[in-house]
TIVO-561432 format. One record per residue (C-alpha): residue in three letters; x, y, z. Coordinates in steps of 0.1 Angstrom, whole numbers, plus 5000, padded with zeros to 4 digits. Layout:
BEGIN
alaXYZ
...
// end
This chain:
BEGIN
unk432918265364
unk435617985365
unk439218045349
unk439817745320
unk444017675320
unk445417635290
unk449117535278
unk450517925268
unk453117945237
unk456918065243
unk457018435245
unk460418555244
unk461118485204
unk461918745180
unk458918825160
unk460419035132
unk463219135124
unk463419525115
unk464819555078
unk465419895062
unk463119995031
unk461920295019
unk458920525035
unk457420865035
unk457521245042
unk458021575027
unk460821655002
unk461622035011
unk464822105012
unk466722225046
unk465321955067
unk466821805095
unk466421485078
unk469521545053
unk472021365072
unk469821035081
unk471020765064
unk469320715028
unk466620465024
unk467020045016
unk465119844993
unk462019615002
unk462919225004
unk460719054982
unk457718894997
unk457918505003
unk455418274993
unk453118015007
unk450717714994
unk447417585009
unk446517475033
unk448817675057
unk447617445086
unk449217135065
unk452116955089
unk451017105117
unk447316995123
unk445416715107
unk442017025105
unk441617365117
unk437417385109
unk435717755107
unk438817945115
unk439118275134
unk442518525138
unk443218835154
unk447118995155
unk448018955194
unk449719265212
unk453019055212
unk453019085176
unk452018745163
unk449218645147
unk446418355164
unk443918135150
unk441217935166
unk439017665154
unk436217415158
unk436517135181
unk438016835160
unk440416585159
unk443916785147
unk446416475154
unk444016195144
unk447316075120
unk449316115149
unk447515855163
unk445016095185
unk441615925193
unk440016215203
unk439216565200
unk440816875210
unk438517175220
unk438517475203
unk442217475190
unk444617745191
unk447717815170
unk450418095165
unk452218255139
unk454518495128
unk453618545094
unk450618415089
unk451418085069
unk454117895098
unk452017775121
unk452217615156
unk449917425178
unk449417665208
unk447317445232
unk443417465234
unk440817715249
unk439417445270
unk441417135282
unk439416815281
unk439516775316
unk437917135319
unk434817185305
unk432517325323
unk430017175341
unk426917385328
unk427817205294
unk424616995284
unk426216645274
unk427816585243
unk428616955238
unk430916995212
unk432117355209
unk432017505170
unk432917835152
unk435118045173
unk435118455165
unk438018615181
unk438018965193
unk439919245217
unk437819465237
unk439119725262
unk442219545266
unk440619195269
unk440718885245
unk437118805236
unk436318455225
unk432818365218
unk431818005207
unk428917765197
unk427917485213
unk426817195189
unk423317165206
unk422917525198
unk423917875221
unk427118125223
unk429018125249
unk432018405257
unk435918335271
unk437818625282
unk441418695293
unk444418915290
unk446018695267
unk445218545233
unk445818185247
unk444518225280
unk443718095306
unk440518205298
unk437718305319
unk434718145314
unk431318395312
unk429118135304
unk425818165276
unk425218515256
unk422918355234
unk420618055248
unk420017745223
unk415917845219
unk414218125221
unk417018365217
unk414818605190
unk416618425161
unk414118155146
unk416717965134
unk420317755146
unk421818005173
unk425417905165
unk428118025143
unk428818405159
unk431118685152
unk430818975171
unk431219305152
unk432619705171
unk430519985150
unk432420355148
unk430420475174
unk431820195200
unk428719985202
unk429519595199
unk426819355181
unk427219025177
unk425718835146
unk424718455148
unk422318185134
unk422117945108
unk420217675085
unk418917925079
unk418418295090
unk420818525105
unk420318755129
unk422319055149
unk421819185181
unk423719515199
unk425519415228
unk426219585263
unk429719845266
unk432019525275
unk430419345253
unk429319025276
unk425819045275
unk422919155246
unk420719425246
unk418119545229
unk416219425198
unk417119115175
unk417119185140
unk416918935110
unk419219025085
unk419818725061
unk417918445053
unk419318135030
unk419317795025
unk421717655049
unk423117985058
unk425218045085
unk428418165096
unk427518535094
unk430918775093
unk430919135095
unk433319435084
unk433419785075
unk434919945047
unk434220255032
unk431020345049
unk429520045039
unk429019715066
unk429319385049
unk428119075063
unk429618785048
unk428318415052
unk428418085034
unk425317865023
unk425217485014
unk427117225029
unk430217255052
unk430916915062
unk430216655035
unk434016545022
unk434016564986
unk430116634982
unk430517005003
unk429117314983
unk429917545014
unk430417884988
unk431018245007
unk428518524998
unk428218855005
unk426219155012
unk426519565015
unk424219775044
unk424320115055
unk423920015090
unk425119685109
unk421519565112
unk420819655071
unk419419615056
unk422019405034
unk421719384990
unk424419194972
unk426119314942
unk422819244919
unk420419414941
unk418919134960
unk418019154995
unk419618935020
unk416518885033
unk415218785001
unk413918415003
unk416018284967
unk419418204969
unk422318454967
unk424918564942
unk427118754960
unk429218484954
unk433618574972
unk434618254974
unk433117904956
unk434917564944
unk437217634914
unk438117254906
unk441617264915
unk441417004945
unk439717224975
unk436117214976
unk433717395004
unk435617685011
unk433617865038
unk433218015071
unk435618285066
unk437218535086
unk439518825077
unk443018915082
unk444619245070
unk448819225062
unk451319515073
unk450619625033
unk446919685040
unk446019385019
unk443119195033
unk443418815034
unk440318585035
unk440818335063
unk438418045059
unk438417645056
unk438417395024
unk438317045020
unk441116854999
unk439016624975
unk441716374973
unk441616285012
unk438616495023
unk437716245051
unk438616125089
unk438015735097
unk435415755131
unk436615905157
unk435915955195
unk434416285207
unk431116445219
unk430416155241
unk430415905215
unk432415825177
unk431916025149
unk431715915115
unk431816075080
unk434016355099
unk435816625072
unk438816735070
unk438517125068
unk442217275073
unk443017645075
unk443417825043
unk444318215034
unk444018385002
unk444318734991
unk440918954991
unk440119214966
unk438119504968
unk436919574935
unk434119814926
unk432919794960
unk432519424964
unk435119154980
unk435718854961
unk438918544965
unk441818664941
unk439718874919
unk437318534912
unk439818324907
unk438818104938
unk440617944961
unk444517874955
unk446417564948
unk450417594942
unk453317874954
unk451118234957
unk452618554974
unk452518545012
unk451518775030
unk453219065042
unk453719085078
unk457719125082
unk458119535089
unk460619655064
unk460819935091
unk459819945126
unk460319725155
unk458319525180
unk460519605209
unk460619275227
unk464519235225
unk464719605239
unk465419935229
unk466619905190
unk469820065191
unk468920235155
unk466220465169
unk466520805183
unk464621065203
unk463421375183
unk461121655192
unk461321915216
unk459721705242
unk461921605270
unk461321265285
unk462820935284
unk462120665261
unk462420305273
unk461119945269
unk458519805292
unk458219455291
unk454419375299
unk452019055300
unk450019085269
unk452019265245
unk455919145258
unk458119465250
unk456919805247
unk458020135240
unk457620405271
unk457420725272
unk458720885307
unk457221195322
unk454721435308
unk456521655278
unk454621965271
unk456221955238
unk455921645212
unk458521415224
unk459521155199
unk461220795195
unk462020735156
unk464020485140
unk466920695122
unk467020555089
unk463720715067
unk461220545041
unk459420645011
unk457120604990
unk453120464994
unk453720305023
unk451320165053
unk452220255086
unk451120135120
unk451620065156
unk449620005188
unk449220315211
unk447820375247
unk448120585277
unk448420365305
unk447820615329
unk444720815341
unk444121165334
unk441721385313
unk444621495291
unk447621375269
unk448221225234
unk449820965218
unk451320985187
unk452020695159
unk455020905138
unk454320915098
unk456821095085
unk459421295103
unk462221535088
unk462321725117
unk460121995132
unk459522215102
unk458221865081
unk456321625101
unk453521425101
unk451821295133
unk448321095139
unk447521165177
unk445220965200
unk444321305218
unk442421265252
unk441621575260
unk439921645226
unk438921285230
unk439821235189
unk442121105164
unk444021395151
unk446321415122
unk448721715122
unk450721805091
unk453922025094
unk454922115061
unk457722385065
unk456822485098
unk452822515088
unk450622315108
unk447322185096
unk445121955115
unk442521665106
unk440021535132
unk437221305139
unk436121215170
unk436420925191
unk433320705203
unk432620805240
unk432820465249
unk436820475238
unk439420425266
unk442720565256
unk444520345285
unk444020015264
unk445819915227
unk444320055199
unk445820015164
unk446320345142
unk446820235108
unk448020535082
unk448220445042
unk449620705020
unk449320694983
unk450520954966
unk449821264985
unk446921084996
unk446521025034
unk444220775050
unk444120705091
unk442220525112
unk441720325146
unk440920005153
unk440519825187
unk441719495167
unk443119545131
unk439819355120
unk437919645100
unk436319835125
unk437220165126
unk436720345157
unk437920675135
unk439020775107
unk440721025092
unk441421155051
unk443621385042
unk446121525018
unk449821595018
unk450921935000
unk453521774979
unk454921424968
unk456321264999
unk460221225003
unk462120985026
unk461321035064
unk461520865097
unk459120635116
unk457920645151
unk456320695187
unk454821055204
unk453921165234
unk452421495247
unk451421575279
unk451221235294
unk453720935294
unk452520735259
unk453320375255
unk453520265218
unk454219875201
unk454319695168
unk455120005151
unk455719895113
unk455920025076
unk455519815047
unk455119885010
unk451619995008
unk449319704983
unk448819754953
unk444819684948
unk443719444920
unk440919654899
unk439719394875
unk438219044880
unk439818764862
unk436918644826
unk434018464835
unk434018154808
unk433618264774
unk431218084749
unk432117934712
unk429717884684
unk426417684687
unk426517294680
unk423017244666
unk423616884667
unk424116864703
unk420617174704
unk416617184704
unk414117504699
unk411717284710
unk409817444676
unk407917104671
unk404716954684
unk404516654705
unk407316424724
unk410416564720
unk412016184712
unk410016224681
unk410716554662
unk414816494675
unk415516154674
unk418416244693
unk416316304729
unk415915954745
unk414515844783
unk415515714813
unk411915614829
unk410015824802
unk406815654800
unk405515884828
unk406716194816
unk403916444803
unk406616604785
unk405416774751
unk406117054723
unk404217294715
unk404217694707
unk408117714708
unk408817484742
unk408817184761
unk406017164790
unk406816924814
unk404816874848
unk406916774878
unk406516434887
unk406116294920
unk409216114917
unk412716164927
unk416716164908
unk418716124950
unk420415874959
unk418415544967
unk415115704951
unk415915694913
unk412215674905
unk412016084886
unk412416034843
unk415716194827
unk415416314789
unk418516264775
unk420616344741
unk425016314735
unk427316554742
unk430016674723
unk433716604727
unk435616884743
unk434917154763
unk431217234763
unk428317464777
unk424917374779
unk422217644788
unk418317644785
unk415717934793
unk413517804822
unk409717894831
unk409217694867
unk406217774889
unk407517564920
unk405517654953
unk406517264971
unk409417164989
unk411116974967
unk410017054936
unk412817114912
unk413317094871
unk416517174854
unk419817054835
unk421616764840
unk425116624832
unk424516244834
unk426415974832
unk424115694854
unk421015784878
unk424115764908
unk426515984890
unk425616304877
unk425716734879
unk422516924880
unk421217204877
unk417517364886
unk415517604899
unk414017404931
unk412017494959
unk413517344995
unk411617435033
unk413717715055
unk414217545084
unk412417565122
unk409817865101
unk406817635092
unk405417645058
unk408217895044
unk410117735011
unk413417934997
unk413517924955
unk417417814949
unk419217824918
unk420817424933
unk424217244917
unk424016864930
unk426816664925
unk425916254933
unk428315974929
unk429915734950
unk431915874981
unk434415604984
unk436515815016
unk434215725045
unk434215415066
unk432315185051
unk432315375021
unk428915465007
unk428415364974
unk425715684966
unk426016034980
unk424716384970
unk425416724979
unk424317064965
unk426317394959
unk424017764957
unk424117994935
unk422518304920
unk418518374927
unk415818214904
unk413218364890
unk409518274870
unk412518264842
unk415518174847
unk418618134825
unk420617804838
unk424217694821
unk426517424829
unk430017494820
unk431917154809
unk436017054811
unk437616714813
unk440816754836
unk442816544819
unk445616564850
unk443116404871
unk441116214849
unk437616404862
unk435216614851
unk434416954861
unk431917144862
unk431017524865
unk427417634869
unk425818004860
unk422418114866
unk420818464851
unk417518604858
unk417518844822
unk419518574798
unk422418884797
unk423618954832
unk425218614844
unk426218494884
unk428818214877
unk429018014907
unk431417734920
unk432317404901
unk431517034909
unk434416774900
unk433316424894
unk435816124892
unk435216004855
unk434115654846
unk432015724818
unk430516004795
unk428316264804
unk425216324788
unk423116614784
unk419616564801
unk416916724816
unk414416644847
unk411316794859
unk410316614895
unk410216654931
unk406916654934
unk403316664914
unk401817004909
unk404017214891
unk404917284854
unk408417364842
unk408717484803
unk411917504782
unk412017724758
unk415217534748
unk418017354749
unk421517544739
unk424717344735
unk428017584729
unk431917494724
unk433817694753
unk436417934742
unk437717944775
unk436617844814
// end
């Protein structure tokens, strides 16, 4: 193993300054908490606008974050060229930035330095998709190398230097059939660390060894797509769900990258989306958390997850700004590369609702001022500017507290001695209300007994609540004093769990509702977790550190206004009234030019396209609608002014790579939206297809040097079936003179997945057409053909 330097950030600023708000406790009266100062109000969160990279790197690809033990938040990202406008050539390898609040970022140096990559590197390596993770103490940084594998990184510190540990997965033969790249490993409750990779376009999982440098044991398929990859895996509320994106990531303006997920019992599932379908299943997904809204971003994808002080998850991921979604060539992996994208870093508030993630409850990705994160404590402290002169010992406990100033985390609070009584460090003034509490505990020193305490609520000894890190019982336990009555809450801690490294205890209290867990990370796996409930509304109480029987060492101890979750998804589009002028039953017999004169071709002469019985039969024709090859026919009627839907029932019985048949929005045979049921090859399996419910957007991609005067691109979205339900949802942004574009898909004709939207520079009208091709030997039947005016979109 070799160490890789890189530049470190300046470690002595202030991360966050402590501001009074209100918190929790117990509101008997007689406490000792009556003369503590009363409780201050919240400040009111900032804001922030996407991309949060912007000004500070030119492209942050397939971001990763983790909270460092300092306090401050770090991201990492795909090799690219982040100063190409500052007049950078080259690349930078696997970039690194820091933040104290999740949206002001700085450049933080890079994992490896150019002059530093090692020499087991096959040539032209670029490195891709870093996951971040902390393990026993120890920064974990696994990445892809662009000829396929994972490689690990290690060290103390979340910018290194970093140690390198050289493959964990190989580029072949690694048990995955498809791309081994794009990893993130993954810590189950019981301690055991997997690690899921792969792409284009299976994913696969793996358990890994106690440090979690090596695998071990079986590999297990556990989601199979079109271009999937980029598999991401948390745990909330029993449930394990493995998000991943499908389509393209890396195609400017054309990228239909779109975030899916799925929901398992166990890490290696198997996984079912929201509708039932099997990961594993060879259609494509609904699922859909994150897909192209039209409002400038397109291709958000390979995401990550971030959770704020409040509890509120944030999606971390990358998008692509439409407007200048492209580099010029530039130098890097031995060689220039051209048609590069730029992918900067974007956030975006997560909800959790019903059971299922999805990107602002549906809305998509955001444009314009939204609320920032929350990640200034309004109580605690982070202690690396010392002991904060407002806190104060409590307990019984003797013991001295002080601040330790240490590599990884900077300053933290110590506990002196062993009390054989709770000794306590609080800050004086108290909180209220639902509030989220955390800090970072450990016992640095060896032994078979001890706990350390993160404080919840403390009004003395008669009225206190406590979660411990307890060695001796080897659990998380939460003891509740209410009026000198002591209950207790337990579950156990993994066996693999070592107290004398950081672990996060996290406690959220709504109501008289108490939930606490621990986390190695902060990234949504629990080590333990423990629900409760409080005896009576909580009152104002203090914040803090314990120790008990061992000298405990607490940090980054914070409350924040717990979040408020968002229980409703914002309206899919709502249909108007049927335009029967712009409509067809297909209830004649014959070519459909000549019972509705208002049907014409493009290339129709070959079509064996007839009515009959209620439907239009149309075999697929060898014959193709993609760039250069506009050979396929295109029936074709007006469409209305104004906002518009167009939906038809499809029959398809597909069985050949490209063999497709579908709607189309159609303005020339270069410029178009369409949408069908098509059949496309799973790559590196032989012989295996995948049906896909397939958005393509072609035009003219006028951002890449030379510019290309024809390019196409396709977007995913719910499964197909023998029958399938396909809508196009139509709006003409004024603002920016384009059309847009929103596609749905439904297997019953009642239950609808809406997925992302296409926006198309406009030059002239749309039409409303359909196409049947890809290849001779299938038959596609419409039953018809279903133009509505859109209430809303």
């Amino acid at each position: 193993m070799t160490a890789l330097s890189t530049p470190r950030p300046l470690v002595g600023m202030v991360l966050a300054v402590p501001l009074l708000v209100a918190g929790i406790a117990f509101p008997h009266a007689g406490s000792a908490a009556t003369a503590s100062p009363p409780p201050a109000t919240a400040d009111q969160v900032g804001t922030y606008a996407n991309p949060v990279s912007r000004n500070v790197v030119d492209t942050f690809p397939d971001p990763t974050m983790i909270r460092g033990k300092d306090g401050a938040w770090y991201a990492y990202g795909t090799t690219n060229p982040i100063f190409n406008s500052k007049g950078e050539a080259g690349e930078h390898i696997l970039p690194m930035l820091r933040s104290t609040d999740m949206v002001s970022w700085q450049y933080a140096g890079d994992a490896i330095a150019a002059g530093a990559t090692p020499t087991w590197w096959p040539a032209g390596t670029r490195p891709w998709a870093p996951d971040i993770r902390y393990v026993d103490g120890t920064y974990h940084l696994t990445y892809s190398l662009s000829g396929g594998g994972v490689a690990l990184l290690t060290s103390d510190h979340p910018t290194g230097p970093w140690t390198d540990h050289g493959l964990l997965v190989p580029a072949s033969n690694s048990g995955c059939p498809t791309g081994s790249i794009d990893q993130a490993m993954f810590t189950d409750s019981d301690g055991t660390h997997y690690l899921y990779w792969g792409s284009y376009d299976t994913i696969c999982v793996s358990a890994m060894t106690p440090d979690a440098t090596a695998l071990t044991g079986p590999v297990t398929q556990v989601a199979q797509g079109r271009r999937a990859e980029g598999g991401y895996v948390v745990k909330r509320d029993g449930h394990y769900y493995l998000f991943f994106s499908d389509a393209g990531c890396c195609d400017g303006a054309f990228s239909g990258y779109t975030v899916k997920v799925g929901r398992a019992d166990d890490p290696r599932g198997p996984f079912v989306n929201q509708e039932g379908q099997s990961l594993m299943d060879r259609r494509s997904k609904g699922g859909i958390v994150a897909a192209a809204n039209g409002n400038g971003f397109v291709g958000p994808g390979h995401n990550a997850i971030q959770t704020d002080l409040s509890g509120q998850d944030w999606l971390v991921y990358h998008a692509i700004p439409a407007e200048d979604p492209d580099f010029p060539p530039v130098s890097g992996g031995g060689g220039r590369l051209a048609a590069l994208s730029k992918r900067p870093l974007m956030i975006d508030r997560l909800d959790w609702i019903g059971g299922w993630p999805v990107l602002r409850a549906g809305a998509g990705p955001s444009s314009g001022a939204q609320s920032a994160p929350v990640t200034q404590s309004a109580a605690g402290s982070n202690f690396n500017n010392g002991l904060p002169p407002e806190w104060v010992t409590a307990g019984a406990g003797a013991g001295e507290w002080t601040v330790t100033q240490v590599p990884d985390a900077q300053g933290v609070l110590s506990q002196a001695g062993s009390p054989t009584q709770p000794s306590l460090f609080v800050q004086a003034a108290p909180v209220s209300d639902d509030r989220r509490i955390e800090g970072d505990l450990r016992l640095p020193e060896a032994g078979v007994t001890g706990s350390v305490g993160l404080v919840i609520s403390d009004r003395g000894p008669q009225n206190r609540v406590v979660a411990w890190l307890d060695r001796g019982r080897r659990a998380l336990v939460v003891t509740v004093t209410d009026r000198g009555n002591v209950t207790e809450t337990s579950a156990p801690l993994p066996a693999s769990f070592d107290l004398s490294s950081w672990h996060t205890v996290s406690a959220e209290l709504r109501g008289t509702s108490l939930t606490v867990d621990v986390s190695a990370d902060r990234l949504r796996d629990p080590q333990a977790v423990v629900r409760t409930s409080l005896p009576d509304t909580p009152a104002p109480g203090r914040i803090g550190a314990a120790s008990l029987n061992a000298p405990g060492q607490a940090d980054n101890i914070s409350a924040a206004p717990l979040y408020q979750p968002v229980t409703e998804r914002v309206a899919d589009p709502v249909l108007g009234g049927l335009k029967p002028a712009y409509s067809d039953e297909f209830d004649a017999t014959g070519r459909p030019e000549s019972s509705d004169p208002s049907w014409g071709w493009v290339r129709g002469t070959s079509a064996a396209a007839s009515e009959s019985g209620g439907a239009l039969t149309w075999s697929t024709q060898s014959a193709d609608l993609h760039n250069a090859n506009n050979t396929a026919s295109v029936l074709l009627r007006d469409a209305p002014e104004g906002d518009f839907a167009v939906e038809t029932k499809l029959d398809f019985t597909g069985t050949n790579p490209a063999q497709q048949a579908g709607i189309v929005l159609y303005e020339n045979d270069d410029r178009y939206l369409k949408l069908v049921h098509s059949v496309l090859p799973i790559n590196r399996i032989p012989g295996a297809v995948t049906h896909q419910t397939e958005f393509g957007k072609e035009g003219e991609r006028p951002t890449t040097t030379p510019p290309m005067p024809v390019f196409n691109g396709p977007m995913f979205g719910g499964p197909p079936a023998g029958t399938t339900w396909l809508r196009l949802a139509y709006h003409y942004d004024a603002a920016h003179q384009e059309h847009d574009v929103r596609m749905a898909s439904s297997t019953d004709g009642t239950h609808w997945v809406w997925g992302g939207t296409w926006s198309l520079p406009m030059r002239g009208k749309l039409r409303i057409g359909l196409v049947s091709m890809g290849g001779a030997g299938a038959v596609a039947s419409f039953d018809y053909v279903r133009t509505y005016g859109l209430v809303s979109r």
